[in-house]
LOTORNU-269194 format. One record per residue (C-alpha): x, y, z; residue in three letters. Coordinates in steps of 0.001 Angstrom, whole numbers, padded with zeros to 6 digits, always signed. Each point is the difference from the previous one (the first is absolute). Example, Ala and Ser with C-alpha at 12.3 -4.5 7.8 and 13.67 -1.06 7.14 Angstrom:
REM LOTORNU-269194
+012300-004500+007800ALA/+001370+003440-000660SER/
***
This chain:
REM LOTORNU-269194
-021334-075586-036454UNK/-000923-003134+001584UNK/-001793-000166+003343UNK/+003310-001339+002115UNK/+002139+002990-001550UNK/-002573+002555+000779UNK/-000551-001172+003643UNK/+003604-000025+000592UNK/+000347+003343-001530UNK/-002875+001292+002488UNK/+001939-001571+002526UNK/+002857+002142-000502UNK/-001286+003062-000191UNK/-002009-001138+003583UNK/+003667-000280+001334UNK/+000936+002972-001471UNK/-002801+002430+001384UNK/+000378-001984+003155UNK/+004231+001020+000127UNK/-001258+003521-000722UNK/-002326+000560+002362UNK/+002633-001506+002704UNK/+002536+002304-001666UNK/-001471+003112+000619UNK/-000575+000811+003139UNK/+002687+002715-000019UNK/-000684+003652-001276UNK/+001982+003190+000481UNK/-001767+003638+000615UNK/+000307+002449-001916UNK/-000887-002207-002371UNK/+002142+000267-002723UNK/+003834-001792-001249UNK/+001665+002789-000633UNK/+001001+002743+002740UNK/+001765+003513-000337UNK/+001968+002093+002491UNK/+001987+002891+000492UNK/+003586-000014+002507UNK/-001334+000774+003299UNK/-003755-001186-000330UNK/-001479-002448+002914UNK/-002608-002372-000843UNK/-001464-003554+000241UNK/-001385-002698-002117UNK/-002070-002526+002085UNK/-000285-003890-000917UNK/-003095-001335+000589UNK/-001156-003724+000255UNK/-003437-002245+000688UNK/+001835-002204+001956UNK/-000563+001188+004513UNK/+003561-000953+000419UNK/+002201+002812-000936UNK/+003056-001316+001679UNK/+000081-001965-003353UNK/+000592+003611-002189UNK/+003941+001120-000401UNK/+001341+002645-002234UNK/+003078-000328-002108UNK/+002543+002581-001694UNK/+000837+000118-003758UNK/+003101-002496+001264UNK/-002689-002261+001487UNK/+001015+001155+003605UNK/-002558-000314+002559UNK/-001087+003364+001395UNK/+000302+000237+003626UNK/-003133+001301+002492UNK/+002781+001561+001691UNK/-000826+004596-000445UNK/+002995+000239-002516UNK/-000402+002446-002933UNK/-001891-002483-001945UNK/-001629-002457+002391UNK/-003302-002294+000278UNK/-002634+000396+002593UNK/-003402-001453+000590UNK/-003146+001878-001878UNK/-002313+001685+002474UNK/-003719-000324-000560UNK/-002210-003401-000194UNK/+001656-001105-003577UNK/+003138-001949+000656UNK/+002836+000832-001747UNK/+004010+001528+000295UNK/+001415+003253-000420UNK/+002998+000604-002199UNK/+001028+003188+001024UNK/+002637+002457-001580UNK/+001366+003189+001891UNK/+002310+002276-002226UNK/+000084-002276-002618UNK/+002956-000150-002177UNK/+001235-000271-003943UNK/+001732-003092+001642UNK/-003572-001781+000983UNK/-001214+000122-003328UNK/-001339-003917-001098UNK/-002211-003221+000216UNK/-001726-000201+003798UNK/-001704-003036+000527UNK/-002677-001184+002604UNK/-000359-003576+000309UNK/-001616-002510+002549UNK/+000414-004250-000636UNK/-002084-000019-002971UNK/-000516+003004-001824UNK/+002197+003584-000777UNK/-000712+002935-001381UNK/+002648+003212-001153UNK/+000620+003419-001236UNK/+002559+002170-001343UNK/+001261+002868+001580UNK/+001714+002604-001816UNK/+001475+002998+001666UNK/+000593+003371-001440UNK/+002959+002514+001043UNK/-002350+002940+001572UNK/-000152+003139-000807UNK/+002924+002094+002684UNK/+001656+003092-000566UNK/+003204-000229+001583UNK/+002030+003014+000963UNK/-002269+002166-001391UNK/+000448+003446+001821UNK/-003148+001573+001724UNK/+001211+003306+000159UNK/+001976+000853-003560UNK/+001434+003645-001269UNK/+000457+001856-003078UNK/+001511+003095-000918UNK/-002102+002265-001611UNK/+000449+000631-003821UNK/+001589-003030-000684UNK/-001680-003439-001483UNK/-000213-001750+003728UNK/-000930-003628+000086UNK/-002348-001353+002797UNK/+001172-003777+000711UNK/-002092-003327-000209UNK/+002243-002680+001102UNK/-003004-002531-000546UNK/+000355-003596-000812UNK/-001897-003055-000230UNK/-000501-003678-002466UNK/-001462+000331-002541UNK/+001202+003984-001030UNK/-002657+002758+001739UNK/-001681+002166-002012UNK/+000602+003488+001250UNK/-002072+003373+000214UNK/+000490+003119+002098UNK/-002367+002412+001861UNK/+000757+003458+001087UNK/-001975+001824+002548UNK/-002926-003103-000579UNK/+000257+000552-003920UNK/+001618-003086-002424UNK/+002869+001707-002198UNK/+000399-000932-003919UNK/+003170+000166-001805UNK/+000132+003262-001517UNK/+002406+003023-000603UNK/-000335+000590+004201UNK/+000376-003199+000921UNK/+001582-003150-000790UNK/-000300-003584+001440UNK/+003451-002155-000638UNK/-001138-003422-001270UNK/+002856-001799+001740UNK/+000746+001390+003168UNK/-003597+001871+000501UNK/+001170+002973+000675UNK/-001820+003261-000335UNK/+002114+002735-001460UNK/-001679+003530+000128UNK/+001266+002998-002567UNK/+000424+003157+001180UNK/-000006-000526+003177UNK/-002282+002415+002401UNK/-001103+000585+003219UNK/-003296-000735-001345UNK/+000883-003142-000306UNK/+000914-000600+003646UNK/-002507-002456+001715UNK/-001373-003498+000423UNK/+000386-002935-002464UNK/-001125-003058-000282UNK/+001780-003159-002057UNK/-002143-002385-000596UNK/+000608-003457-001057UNK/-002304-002678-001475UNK/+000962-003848-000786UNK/-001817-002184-002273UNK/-000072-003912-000163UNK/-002374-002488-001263UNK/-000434-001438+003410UNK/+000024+003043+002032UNK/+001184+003771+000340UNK/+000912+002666+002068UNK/-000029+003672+001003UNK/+001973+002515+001738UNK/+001380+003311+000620UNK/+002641+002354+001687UNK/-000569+003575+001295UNK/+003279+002520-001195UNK/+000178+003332+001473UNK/+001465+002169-002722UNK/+001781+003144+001711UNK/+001568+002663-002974UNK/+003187+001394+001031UNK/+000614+004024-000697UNK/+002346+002541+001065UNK/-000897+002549+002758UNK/-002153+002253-000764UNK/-001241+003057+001783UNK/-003644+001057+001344UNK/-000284+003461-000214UNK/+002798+002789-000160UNK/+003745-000620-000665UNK/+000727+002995+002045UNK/-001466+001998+002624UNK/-000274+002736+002720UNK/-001696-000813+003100UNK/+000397+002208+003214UNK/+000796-000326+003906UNK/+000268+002082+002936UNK/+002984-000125+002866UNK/-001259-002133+002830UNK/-002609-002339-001846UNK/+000346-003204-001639UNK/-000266-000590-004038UNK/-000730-003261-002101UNK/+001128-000504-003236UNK/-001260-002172-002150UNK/+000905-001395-003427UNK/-001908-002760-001990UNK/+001482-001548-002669UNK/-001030-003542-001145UNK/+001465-002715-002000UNK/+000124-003508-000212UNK/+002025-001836+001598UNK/-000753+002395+003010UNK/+002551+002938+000259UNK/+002298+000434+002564UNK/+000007+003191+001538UNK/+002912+002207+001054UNK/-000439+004120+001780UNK/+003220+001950-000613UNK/+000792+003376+001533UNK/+003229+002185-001548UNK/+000913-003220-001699UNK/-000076-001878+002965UNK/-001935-003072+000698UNK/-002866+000768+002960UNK/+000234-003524+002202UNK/-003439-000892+001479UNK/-001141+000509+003718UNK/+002736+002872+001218UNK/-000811+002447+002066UNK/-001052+002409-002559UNK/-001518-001998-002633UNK/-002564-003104-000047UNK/-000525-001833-003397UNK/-003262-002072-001196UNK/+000612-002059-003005UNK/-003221-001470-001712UNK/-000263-002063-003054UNK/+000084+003418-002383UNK/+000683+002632+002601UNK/+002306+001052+002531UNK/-000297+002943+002450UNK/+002586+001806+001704UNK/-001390+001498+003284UNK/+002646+003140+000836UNK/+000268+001577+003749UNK/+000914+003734-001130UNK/+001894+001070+002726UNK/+001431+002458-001982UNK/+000680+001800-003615UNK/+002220-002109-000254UNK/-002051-002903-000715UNK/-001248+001856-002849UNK/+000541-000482-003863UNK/+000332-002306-002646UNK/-000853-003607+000646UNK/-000013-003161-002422UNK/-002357-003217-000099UNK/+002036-002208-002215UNK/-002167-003861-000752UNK/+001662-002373-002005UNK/-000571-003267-001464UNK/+002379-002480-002401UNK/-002098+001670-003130UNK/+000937+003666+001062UNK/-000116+002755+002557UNK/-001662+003496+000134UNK/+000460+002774+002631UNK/-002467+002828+001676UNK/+001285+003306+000642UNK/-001437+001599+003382UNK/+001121+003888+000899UNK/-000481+000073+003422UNK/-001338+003886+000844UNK/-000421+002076+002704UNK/-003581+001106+000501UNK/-002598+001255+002502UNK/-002874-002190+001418UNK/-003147+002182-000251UNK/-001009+002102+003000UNK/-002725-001058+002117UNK/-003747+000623-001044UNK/-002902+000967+001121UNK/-002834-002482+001561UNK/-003732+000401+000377UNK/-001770-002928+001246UNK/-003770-000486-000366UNK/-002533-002958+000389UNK/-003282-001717-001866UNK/-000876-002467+001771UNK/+002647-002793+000428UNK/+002170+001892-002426UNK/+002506+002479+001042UNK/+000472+002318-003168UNK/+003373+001520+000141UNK/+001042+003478-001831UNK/+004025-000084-000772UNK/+001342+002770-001251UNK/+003449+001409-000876UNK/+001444+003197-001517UNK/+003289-000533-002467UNK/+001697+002388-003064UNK/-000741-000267-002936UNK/+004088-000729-001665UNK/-000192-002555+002485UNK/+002198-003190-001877UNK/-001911-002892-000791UNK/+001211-002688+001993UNK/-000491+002800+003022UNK/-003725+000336-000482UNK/-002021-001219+002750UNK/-001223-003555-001244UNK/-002329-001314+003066UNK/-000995-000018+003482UNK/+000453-001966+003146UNK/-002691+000222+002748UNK/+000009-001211+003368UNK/-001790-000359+002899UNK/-000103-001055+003463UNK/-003377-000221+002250UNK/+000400+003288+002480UNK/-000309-002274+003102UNK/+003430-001689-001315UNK/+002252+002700-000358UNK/+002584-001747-001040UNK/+001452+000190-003842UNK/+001697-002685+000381UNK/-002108-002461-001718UNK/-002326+001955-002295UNK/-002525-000855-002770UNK/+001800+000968-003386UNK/-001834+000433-003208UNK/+001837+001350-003034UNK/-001888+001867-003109UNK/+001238+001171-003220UNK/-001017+003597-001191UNK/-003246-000320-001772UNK/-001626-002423+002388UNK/-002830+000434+002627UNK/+001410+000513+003002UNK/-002448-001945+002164UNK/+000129-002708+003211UNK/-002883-002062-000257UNK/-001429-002483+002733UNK/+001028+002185+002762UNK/-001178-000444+003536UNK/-003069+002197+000907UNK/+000173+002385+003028UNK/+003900-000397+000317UNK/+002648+002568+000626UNK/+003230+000168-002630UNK/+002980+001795-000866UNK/+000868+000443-003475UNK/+003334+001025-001847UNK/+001017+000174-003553UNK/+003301+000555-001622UNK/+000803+000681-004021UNK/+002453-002399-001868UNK/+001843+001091-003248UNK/+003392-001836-001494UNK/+002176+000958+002881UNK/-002529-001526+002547UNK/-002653+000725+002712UNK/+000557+003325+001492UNK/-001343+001287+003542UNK/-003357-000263+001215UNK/-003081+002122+000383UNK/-001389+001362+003120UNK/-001947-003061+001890UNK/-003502+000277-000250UNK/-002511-001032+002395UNK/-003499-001479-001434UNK/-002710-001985+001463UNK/-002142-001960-002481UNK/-003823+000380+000756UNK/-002507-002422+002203UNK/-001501-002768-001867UNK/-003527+001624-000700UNK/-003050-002021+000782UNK/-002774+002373-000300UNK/-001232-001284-002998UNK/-000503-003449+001558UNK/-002127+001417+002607UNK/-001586+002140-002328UNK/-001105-003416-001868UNK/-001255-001689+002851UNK/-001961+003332+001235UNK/-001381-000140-003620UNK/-001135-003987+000467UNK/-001641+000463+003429UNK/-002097+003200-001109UNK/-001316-002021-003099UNK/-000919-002786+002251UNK/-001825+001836+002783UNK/-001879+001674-003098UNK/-001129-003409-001358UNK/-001004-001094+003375UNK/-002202+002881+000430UNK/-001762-000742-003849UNK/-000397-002885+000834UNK/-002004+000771+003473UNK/-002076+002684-002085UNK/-000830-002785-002259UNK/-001296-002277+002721UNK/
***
């Protein structure tokens, strides 16, 4: 090469740097050409340039539209912070804004490529789903997303395989679960992952699983239970099933209506009680709880008896302290029926200066317990009471009895401080000898 050619040649690639250096004065952050998002994502790429005057920079669409400053969904705005620069912001971005975005100013551009991804959404996907039990019930996953989510399910915090239990529909990602039980009644999770060479995405959907089943009783299918003349009786059934029961009380085939004159009924979500005013025999006999649900129905026989309330015991009060200690005692025959034997006690009392049994204090014991009152105000005058309870009800009262707890004692406090004062007039007197 002769020495013309090679200065000319040097001279070229002088203009050359020289057009590249002028050239690039633009640069986007995050740095990179290529950026991935899902449907519904907000974000900004900021265009960057050397030059102070920024009123030079414009952005353009894939259709080489200019991008108005205007706050549209996908808008420009000035950078914030001592580097000059403008915004292109998206909010919700869309399949439809996928493409070439361009920053430019009157000598130099720079672009990237946005790709958007259909995110992960799960539709009409039930929260709350039901399955019989004993069947194969399916828990729905209405989940879709671009490219295809991978799917995996949780139960109760734990990730479920496909096995002879459970299986996991490649398609439509449903779980199906054999053999339905009520075991199986709880808390899932789906879970769905997306994966992309530019970017990917997780997320996942809380089911409540409830298993259906038929009514089904708690306890006896029939019983006896017994009432006196004058007093008022509950009944009470519980039955449970899912979807809840609905409870019906029948008397002589007839349907008892709630809130009469003679009968109140409370309805829970596995029990119902029938509270009875027996006004007279009549009221006695056989009554049915009858709870049903679309799976089923089941029924609870009650024979409504006569029987006695026990007679009225005998009270003994005593005190320790701030404890009143109570002796209850009662007297009944030995071919006494079961349901008849006396059960508890209920214990009253009323401060003497009162009177008034209008608004006693009520405490209720079980035979077998300690029959105590603790915390009791010292050096105050009560009135106790006690009446027995068996399966017709509380019968009549003892005798009232009249008790006084004791003082609070505080002889032993003076006692101390007689002890303190003696041991320090004896050390003041040693020490005097001493001296």
């Amino acid at each position: 090469m002769d020495l013309s050619a090679g200065i000319s040649f040097s001279f070229l690639i002088a203009i050359i740097l020289c057009s590249y250096s002028q050239s690039s004065q633009l640069y986007l952050q995050p740095v990179k050409n290529d950026h991935a998002y899902f449907t519904g994502d907000n974000f900004f790429v900021t265009c960057f340039t050397t030059d102070d005057n920024i009123e030079k920079l414009t952005w353009t669409d894939f259709e080489s539209n200019p991008i108005s400053t205007d706050h549209g969904r996908i808008h420009a705005e000035h950078a914030e912070g001592d580097q000059v620069g403008l915004r292109l912001v998206f909010t919700n971005v869309e399949i439809e804004d996928a493409g070439t975005y361009t920053c430019s100013d009157d000598q130099d551009s720079v672009s990237f490529d946005l790709t958007v991804y259909r995110a992960v959404s799960f539709g009409d996907t039930p929260r709350v789903q039901h399955a019989p039990e004993g069947d194969t019930g399916v828990v729905l996953c209405n989940v879709k997303s671009d490219p295809k989510p991978v799917v995996n399910w949780y139960f109760e915090g734990t990730k479920i395989s496909n096995d002879k239990k459970y299986q996991i529909h490649p398609d439509n990602h449903s779980l199906k679960i054999h053999d339905l039980t009520r075991d199986d009644a709880g808390e899932y999770k789906c879970k769905a992952f997306v994966f992309t060479h530019l970017s990917s995405q997780i997320k996942d959907f809380d089911i409540k699983l409830h298993v259906q089943y038929a009514p089904e009783i708690i306890g006896e299918q029939q019983v006896s239970m017994y009432t006196s003349v004058g007093s008022k009786k509950n009944l009470t059934c519980t039955i449970t099933a899912d979807p809840v029961p609905i409870f019906q009380w029948l008397y002589d085939e007839m349907i008892i209506h709630n809130n009469t004159k003679k009968s109140v009924i409370y309805d829970t979500n596995n029990s119902s009680v029938l509270q009875i005013d027996i006004d007279s025999k009549e009221r006695l006999g056989e009554y049915i709880c009858r709870a049903s649900n679309p799976l089923g129905d089941k029924e609870v026989i009650i024979d409504l008896k006569e029987g006695n309330p026990p007679a009225a015991p005998t009270l003994e009060v005593a005190s320790d302290k701030d404890t009143v200690k109570l002796d209850i005692k009662i007297t009944e025959d030995m071919d006494i029926d079961e349901e008849l034997k006396v059960d508890g006690f209920k214990v009253q009392y009323i401060l003497t200066m009162s009177g008034s049994w209008n608004s006693p204090k009520t405490l209720e014991f079980k035979i077998g317990d300690v029959y105590e009152i603790r915390n009791m105000s010292y050096n105050t005058k009560y009135i106790f009471r006690a009446a027995a309870h068996n399966g017709a009800g509380y019968g009549n009262f003892s005798n009232e009895v009249m008790h006084e707890t004791p003082a609070l004692q505080t002889a032993s406090v003076i006692s101390s401080s007689s002890t303190k004062c003696a041991l320090s007039s004896a050390l003041f007197f040693f020490i005097i000898a001493l001296l």
